[in-house]
N, C-alpha and C positions, 0 to 999 in steps of 0.2 A: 305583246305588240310586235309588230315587224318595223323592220328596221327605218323605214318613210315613217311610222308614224310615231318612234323614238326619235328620230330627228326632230319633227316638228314639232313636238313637246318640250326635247331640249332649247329650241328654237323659240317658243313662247312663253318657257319659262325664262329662261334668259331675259329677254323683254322685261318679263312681270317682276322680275329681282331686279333689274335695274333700274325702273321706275322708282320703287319702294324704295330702295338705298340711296337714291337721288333726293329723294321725299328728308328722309329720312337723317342723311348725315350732310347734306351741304344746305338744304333749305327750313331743317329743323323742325319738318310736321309729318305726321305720321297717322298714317289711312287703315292701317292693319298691325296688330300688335307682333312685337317681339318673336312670340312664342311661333306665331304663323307664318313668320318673316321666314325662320329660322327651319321647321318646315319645308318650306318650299326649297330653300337652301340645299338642304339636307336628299332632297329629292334629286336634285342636278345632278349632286354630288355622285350620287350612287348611280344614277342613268350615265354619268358620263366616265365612270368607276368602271363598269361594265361595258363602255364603247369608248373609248378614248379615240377612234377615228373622227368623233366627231365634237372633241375639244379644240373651239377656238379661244385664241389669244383675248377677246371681248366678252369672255364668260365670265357671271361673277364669281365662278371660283379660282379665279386667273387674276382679280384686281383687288383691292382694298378702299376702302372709304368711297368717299366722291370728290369731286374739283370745289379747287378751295374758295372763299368767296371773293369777289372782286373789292370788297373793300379793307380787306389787309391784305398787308403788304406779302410775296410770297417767298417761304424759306426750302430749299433743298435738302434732306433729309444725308446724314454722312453714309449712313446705310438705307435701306429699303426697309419701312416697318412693316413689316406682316400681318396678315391674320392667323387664324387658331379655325380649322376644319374643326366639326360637332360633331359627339357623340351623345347621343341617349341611351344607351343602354348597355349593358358589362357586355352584353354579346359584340356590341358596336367596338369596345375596350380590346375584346380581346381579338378582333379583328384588326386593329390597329397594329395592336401588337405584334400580330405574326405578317403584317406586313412589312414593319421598320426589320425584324429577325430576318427577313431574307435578305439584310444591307447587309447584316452583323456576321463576324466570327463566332464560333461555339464560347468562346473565352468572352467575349463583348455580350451575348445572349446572354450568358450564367450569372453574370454579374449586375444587368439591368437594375438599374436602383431608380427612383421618382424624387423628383419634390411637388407637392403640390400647392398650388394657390387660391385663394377664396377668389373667384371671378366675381367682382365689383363690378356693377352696372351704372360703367360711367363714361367718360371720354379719356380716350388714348392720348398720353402728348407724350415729348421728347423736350429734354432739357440739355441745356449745353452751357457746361461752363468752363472760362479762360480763367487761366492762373487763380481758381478759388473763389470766381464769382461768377453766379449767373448772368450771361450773355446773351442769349435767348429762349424762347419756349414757343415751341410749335405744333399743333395740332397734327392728326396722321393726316388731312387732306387724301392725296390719291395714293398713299405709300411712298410714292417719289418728290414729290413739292407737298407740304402743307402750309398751314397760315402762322405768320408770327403774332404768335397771342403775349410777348412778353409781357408785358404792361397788367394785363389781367392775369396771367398766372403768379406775377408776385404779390398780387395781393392774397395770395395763399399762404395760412401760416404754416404749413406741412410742408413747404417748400423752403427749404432753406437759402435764400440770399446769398451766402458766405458756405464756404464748405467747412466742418469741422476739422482739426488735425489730430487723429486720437495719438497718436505719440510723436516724440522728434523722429525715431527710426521712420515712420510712414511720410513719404512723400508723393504728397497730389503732384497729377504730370500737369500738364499747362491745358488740357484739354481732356475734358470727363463728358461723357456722352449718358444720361440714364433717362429712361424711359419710367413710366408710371401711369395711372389712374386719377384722373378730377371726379369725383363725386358729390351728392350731396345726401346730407344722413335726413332717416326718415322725419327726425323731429324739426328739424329745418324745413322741411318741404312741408310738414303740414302746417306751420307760421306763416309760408309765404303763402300758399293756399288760402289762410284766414283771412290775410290782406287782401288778396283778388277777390274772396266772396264777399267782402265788408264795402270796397270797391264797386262791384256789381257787374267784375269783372270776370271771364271764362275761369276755370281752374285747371291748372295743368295737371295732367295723362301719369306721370312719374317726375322720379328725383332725378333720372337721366336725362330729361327733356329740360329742366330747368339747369343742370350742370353745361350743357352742349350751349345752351342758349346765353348764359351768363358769363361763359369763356370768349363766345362772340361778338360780346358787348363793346361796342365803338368807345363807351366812357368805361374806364377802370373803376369807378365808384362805384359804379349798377354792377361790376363783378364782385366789389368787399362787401357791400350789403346782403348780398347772398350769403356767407358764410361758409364758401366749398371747404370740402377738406382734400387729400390726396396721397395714393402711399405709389411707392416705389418698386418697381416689378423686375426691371433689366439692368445692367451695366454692361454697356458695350466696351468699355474701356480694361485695357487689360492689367491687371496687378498679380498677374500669376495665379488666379484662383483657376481650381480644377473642378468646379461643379457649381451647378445652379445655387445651391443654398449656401457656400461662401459668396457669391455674388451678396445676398439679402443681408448675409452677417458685414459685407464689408460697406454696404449702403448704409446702411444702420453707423456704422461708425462712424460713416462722414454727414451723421446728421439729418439722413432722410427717414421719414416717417416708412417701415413695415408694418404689410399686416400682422399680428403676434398671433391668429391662427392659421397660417402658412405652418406647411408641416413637413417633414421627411417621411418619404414611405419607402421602405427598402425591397416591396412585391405589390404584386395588385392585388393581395389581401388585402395589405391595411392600406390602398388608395380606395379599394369599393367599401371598408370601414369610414373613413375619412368621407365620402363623399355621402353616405347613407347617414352620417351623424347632423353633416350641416342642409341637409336635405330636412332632418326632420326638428330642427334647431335654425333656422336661418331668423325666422322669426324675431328671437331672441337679439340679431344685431343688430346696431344703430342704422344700419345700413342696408338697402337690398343687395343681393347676391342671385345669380340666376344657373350656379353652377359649382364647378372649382375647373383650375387650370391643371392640367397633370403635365409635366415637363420631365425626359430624359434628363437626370441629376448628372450623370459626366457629359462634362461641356465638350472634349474631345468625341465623346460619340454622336453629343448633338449637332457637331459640326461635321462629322462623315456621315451623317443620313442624310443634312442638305435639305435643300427647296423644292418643292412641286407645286410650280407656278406660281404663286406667290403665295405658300403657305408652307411652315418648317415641320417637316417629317418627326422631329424630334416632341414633339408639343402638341396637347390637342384640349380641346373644352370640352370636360367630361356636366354637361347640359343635365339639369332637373328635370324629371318627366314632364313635358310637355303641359300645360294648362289648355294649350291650342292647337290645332294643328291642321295638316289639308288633308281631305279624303277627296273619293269620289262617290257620290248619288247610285249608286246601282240600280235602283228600283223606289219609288213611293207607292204605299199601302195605305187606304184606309183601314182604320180600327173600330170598333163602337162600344163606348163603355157601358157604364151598366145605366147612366141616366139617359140613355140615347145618344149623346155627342157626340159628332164624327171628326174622328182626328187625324188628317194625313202623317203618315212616319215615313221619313227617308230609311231605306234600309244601306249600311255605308259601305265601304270595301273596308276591310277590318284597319283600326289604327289605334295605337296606346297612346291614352293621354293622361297623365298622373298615375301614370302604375295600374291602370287598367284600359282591358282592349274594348273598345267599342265598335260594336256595329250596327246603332238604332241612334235614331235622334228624331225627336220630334219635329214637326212643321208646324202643330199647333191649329191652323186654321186655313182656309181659303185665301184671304187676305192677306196671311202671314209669306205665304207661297209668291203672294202678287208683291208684295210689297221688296223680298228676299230676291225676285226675279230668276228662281231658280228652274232647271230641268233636269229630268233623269239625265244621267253620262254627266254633268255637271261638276268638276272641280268644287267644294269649295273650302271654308274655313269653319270648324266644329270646336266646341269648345266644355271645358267639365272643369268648376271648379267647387272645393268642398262640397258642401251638400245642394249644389246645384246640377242637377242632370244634365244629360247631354247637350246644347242647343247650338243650332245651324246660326253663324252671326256672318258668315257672308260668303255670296256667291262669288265665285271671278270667272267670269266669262270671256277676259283676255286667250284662255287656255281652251275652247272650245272648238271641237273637230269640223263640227257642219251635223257628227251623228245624234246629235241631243234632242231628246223628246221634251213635247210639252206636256204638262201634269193637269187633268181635268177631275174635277170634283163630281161622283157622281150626283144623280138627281134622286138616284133611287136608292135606298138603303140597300145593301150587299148582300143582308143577311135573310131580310123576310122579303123586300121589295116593293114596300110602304115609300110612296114620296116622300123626300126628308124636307121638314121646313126650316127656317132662319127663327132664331129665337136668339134675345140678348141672354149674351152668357151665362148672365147668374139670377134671369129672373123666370125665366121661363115661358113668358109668352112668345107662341110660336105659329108662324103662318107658313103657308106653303110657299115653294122655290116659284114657282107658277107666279106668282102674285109679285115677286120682284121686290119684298117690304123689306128694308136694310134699316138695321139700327145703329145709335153711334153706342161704341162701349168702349174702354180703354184697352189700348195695347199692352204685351208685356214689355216694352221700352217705356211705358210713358206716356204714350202720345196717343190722340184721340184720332180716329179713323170716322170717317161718316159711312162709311160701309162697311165696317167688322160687323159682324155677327158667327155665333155657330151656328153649323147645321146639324139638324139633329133626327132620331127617326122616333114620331110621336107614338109608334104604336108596344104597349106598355107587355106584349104576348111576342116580341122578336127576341126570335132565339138568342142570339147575339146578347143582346141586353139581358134578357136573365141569367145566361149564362155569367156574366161580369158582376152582374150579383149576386149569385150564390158563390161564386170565387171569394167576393168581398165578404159574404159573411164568412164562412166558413177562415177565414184567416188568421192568421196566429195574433192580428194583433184586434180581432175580433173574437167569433166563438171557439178559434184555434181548433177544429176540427181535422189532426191527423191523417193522413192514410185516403181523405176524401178530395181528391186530386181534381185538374180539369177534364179528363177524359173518363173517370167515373160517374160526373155531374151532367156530361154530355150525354151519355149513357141512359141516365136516369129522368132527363127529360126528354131523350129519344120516345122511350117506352111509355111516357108521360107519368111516372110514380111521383114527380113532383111537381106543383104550380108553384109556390112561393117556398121562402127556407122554411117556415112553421111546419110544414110535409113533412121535413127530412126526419122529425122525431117519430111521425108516425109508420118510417118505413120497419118492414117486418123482415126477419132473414127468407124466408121463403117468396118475400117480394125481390133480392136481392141474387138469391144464389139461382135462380131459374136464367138469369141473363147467360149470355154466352159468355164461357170462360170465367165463369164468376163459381171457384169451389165452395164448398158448406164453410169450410172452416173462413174463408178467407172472408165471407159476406156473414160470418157471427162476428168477426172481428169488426168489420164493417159497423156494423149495426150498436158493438159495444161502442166503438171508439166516439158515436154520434150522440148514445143515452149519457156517455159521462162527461159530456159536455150539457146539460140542462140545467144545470147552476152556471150563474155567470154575475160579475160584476155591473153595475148601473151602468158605470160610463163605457165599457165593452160593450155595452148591448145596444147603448145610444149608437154609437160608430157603426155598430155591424149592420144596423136598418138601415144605411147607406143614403140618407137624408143630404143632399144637394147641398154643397160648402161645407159639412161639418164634417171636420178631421178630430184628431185623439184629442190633441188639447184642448178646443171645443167641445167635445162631448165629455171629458174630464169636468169645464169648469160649470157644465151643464148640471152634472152629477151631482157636482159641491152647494151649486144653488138652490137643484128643487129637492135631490133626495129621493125620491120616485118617479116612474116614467108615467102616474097618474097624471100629478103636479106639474111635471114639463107639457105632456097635452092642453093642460087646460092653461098655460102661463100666456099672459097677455102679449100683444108686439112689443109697448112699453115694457116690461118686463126683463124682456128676452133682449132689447137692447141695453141695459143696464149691466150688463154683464161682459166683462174684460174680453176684449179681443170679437164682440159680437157687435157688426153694425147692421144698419137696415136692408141689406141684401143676405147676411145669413139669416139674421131673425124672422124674416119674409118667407126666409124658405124654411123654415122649422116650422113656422104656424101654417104655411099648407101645407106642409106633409101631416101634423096631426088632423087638420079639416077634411081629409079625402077619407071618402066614405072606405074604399079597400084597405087604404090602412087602420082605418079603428077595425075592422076585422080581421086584419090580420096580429093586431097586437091579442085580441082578445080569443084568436085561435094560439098563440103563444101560450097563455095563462091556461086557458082547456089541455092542450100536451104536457102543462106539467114545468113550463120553464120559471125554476127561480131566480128572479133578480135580486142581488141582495146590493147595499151599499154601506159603507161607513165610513161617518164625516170623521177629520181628520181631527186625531187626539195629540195635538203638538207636546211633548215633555219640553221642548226645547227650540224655540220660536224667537230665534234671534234676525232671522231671513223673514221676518213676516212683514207685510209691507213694501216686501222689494220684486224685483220683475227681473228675470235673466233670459237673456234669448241665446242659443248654442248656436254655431256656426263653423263648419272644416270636421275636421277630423281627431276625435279625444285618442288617445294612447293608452291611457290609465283604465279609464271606467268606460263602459257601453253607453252612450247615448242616455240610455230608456233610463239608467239605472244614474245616470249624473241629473235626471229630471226626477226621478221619485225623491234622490237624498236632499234634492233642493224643496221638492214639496213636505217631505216628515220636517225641515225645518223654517217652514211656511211660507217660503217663497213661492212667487210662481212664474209658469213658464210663457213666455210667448213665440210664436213663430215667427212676428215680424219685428223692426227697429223702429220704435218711433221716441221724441221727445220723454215719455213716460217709461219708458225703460230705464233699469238700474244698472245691468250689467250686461254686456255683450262677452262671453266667453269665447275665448277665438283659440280652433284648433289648429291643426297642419290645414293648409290649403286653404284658408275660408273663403267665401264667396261674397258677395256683392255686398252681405249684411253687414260685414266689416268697414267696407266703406259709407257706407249709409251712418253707420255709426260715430264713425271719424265727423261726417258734414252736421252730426247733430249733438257731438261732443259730449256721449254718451259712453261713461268710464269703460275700457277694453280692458279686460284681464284674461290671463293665460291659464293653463291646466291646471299649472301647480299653485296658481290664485287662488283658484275656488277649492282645488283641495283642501287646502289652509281653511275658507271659509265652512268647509264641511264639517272637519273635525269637530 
């Protein structure tokens, strides 16, 4: 960008940060999450990192909190509380680092030591007390005035009233200044939650939305009903300590609650140790955490690096990878699968979000597009968590230049040039675009649209579409066909040697090696790699005919019902809905896929090539899981995926893709995604890795 349109950027992000942090910490609601916030943050930071001509004093990296509310009363702060600039990544780390090293002497450098702290997701405040009692408690408000919350912070029992005297030698001065964290822990928030749904009431967003909210409270009674807790992070007060962690040792003495995983790290070895452990462990606490704080351990050198703006040189929040964050739109692309459906994808400007970089996210549909109000050049906010792909959750148009395109759906398929028509998602009837016929189906938020539909391209001979189909058979987690790539598939329906996968057995090496650039050897390989693939298992074979809704565990529990793919042909709709996880829009689309005349010929050119299906039912020795239902969700450590669902099926469990009331188990890995909370709202038992390990043995 040139320098006019880094200005204006700086310029409208500013804006859009201080909206949000307005939203956010003086009026307690919140339009865009955490993650994205944090993002945008992160972006100033670095555009105004590399232009400092154009840091003003109104930046939000220049101020703290927001103006405190009109209805308490307001207290002046003895110092300025700060914030903590963000880091995401060791590379962000050691950028820090060699920036604070050019404050440093060689002797200051060699010596750098850390302490770090578990960053709580909660509210900042500042405690003050005279001659050994608490005097008052005040929220961070703008850094310079906050709110006196005294009243409601003593109803905290982690707050001590009285100061301890660990010996006669120690003498409290008449005046202790310590700073700290209000929180509230996960199993208190999901109590109060029970009550707002039992109520018929919203349910709050996080545990830091009802800490911020409940410190605010006009009645001190509405703040002891909550049950916050809170630990102690600062001592401004001085009793001769030389480093951050006698600070925490000498808080501790006089009775204030520490975190007890606050740690010493003497290199940023063991701080990207430290941070990589409660990254994949956070889980595990009472409490959310959305990070750790990494802080210069000598207080004298934290006090010669000093301030940059209103944030301390000495100290930075080394942030978890991202769950959310902002890109920009570079381009939208239709795609077309192999049932026809045409799916807009954003292609993004590259960004890491949970330890992986992305560049593709879905848009899903036409309406999805309308609905998101997005355009190519487009800002917006993307998001990935555990086993949920990428997805676009909101545009910000605040941040828009004048260059942004608008996104049109073609009329025409891309690929053959067949008019694509509107058909509801999962049923299949379809009319042309022409004819304007909208169906209502449900959104993935939820919500019912009177004009979602997909578009699709009906003609069953576009390239496109076969090509996505013999991709899907051939897949590993279909006929796993090695070596037989996209551009060999392309190839061979170029030449026409294939109409459907049942071909591919009868292709011959002399049909393969005459192509260009295709050697003898390479197209005997070829041809082996497809003959020793003709044995396959029942419910691989169901999946690989790429039958409309039916995924693996589907076509698994398909397997287990009929036992042959004679018996699944001929099984009734009744039937087919009788079966776990299969309602009247899968079963719908199983009984026409077997009614269509091309497909009983092609099942039955399958058996003429020679393809064996085999299956067998499961012989449980040890069938203590039988009867129960687990659904995986995040990220396992231990075991694969595939292979923590087989050890739950040899012990007769079974698996489902979604949460519903009839589920036994939700397995939650690192990162889980929305199933966790679904699971929470329907009070369906959550167990961790080393749960079900336990239950495997």
């Amino acid at each position: 960008m040139i320098k006019r349109e880094i200005h204006e950027r700086i310029g409208k992000l500013k804006n859009l940060i201080n909206r949000h942090r307005y939203l956010y910490h003086v009026l307690d609601r919140q339009e865009i999450s955490d993650s994205a916030l944090d993002s945008l943050k992160k972006e100033l930071f670095d555009l105004e990192e590399k232009n400092p001509e154009f840091v003003t004093s109104d930046s939000p990296t220049q101020r703290v909190g927001g103006k405190p509310l009109k209805e308490f009363k307001k207290i002046k702060h003895p110092d300025k509380m700060l914030s903590l600039n963000d880091a995401f990544s060791e590379q962000d780390m050691q950028d820090w680092q060699e920036r604070i090293s050019k404050l440093l002497s060689k002797k200051e450098r060699e010596g750098l030591d850390f302490y770090c702290e578990l960053k709580l997701d909660g509210l900042a405040v500042e405690l003050i007390y005279k001659n050994g009692f608490l005097e008052t408690g005040a929220t961070r408000g703008d850094g310079i005035i906050g709110e006196d919350v005294t009243q409601n912070l003593k109803t905290i029992e982690a707050i001590p009233l009285k100061l301890e005297v660990p010996s006669s030698k120690f003498q409290v001065p008449s005046k202790l200044v310590v700073r700290g964290e209000v929180f509230l822990d996960k199993k208190e928030f999901e109590e109060i939650n029970k009550v707002q749904q039992k109520q018929g009431l919203p349910l709050y967003a996080n545990p830091r939305n009802i800490a911020a909210g409940s410190i605010r409270q006009l009645d001190p009674k509405i703040t002891a009903s909550r049950h916050l807790d809170s630990n102690a992070y600062d001592l401004l007060t001085n009793f001769g300590q030389i480093t951050h962690e006698e600070k925490h040792k000498i808080l501790k003495a006089l009775g204030f609650k520490i975190n007890k995983n606050n740690k010493y790290c003497k290199n940023f070895k063991e701080v990207f140790e430290f941070h990589k452990f409660w990254q994949n462990n956070r889980e595990k606490l009472p409490c959310e955490i959305d990070g750790i704080v990494v802080v210069v351990n000598n207080n004298n050198i934290f006090e010669k690096l000093g301030v940059v703006g209103k944030t301390p040189r000495g100290a930075i929040a080394f942030k978890f990878p991202l769950r959310q964050a902002t890109t920009q739109i570079e381009d939208i692309v239709v795609q077309i699968g192999r049932t026809g459906a045409i799916t807009p994808v954003a292609h993004l400007k590259p960004i890491n979000i949970s330890g992986t970089t992305i560049t593709r996210a879905t848009l899903h549909n036409e309406d999805e597009i309308k609905r998101l109000g997005v355009k190519i050049g487009d800002t917006i906010i993307v998001g990935r968590a555990g086993d949920v792909i990428p997805d676009i959750i909101k545009a910000l148009p605040e941040l828009r230049t004048g260059k942004e395109k608008e996104f049109k759906m073609p009329k025409n398929c891309p690929s053959c040039g067949f008019e694509l028509s509107r058909s509801r998602s999962d049923r299949g009837s379809a009319t042309p675009i022409s004819s304007r016929v909208l169906d209502r189906v449900g959104t993935k938020s939820g919500k019912k649209s009177e004009t979602e539909a997909l578009l699709r391209c009906p003609n069953p001979k576009c390239f496109a579409r076969q090509k996505k189909s013999f991709c899907h058979f051939v897949s590993r987690v279909a006929f796993d066909m090695r070596g037989l790539g996209p551009k060999i598939i392309d190839r061979l329906l170029d030449e026409g040697l294939i109409q459907d996968p049942a071909d591919l057995f009868n292709l011959k090496e002399g049909d393969v090696s005459q192509l260009e650039r295709f050697a003898e050897k390479s197209a005997e390989n070829l041809i082996s790699a497809i003959q020793n693939k003709k044995e396959i298992s029942l419910s691989k074979f169901i999946y690989a005919l790429g039958i409309r809704n039916v995924g693996e565990e589907t076509a698994k529990d398909l397997a287990d019902k009929f036992g042959s793919i004679k018996k699944l042909g001929k099984a009734s709709f009744d039937e087919l809905q009788r079966i776990n996880d299969v309602g009247p829009i899968v079963a719908k689309s199983i009984a026409d896929w077997f009614s269509e005349a091309k497909n009983k010929k092609l099942l039955a050119k399958f058996e003429k090539v020679g393809t064996k299906i085999h299956h067998q039912f499961k012989k449980l020795k040890n069938q203590k899981l039988i009867g129960k239902t687990f659904v995986l969700t995040g990220i396992l450590q231990t075991l694969a995926r595939e292979t923590a669902k087989e050890k739950i099926r040899e012990l007769g469990g079974e698996i489902s893709e979604s949460v519903s009331k009839n589920t036994n188990f939700v397995v939650a890995g690192l990162e889980p995604g929305s199933k966790l909370q679904k699971a929470k709202r329907l009070n369906v038992k959550i167990i961790d890795e080393h749960e079900l390990l336990a239950m495997l043995k």
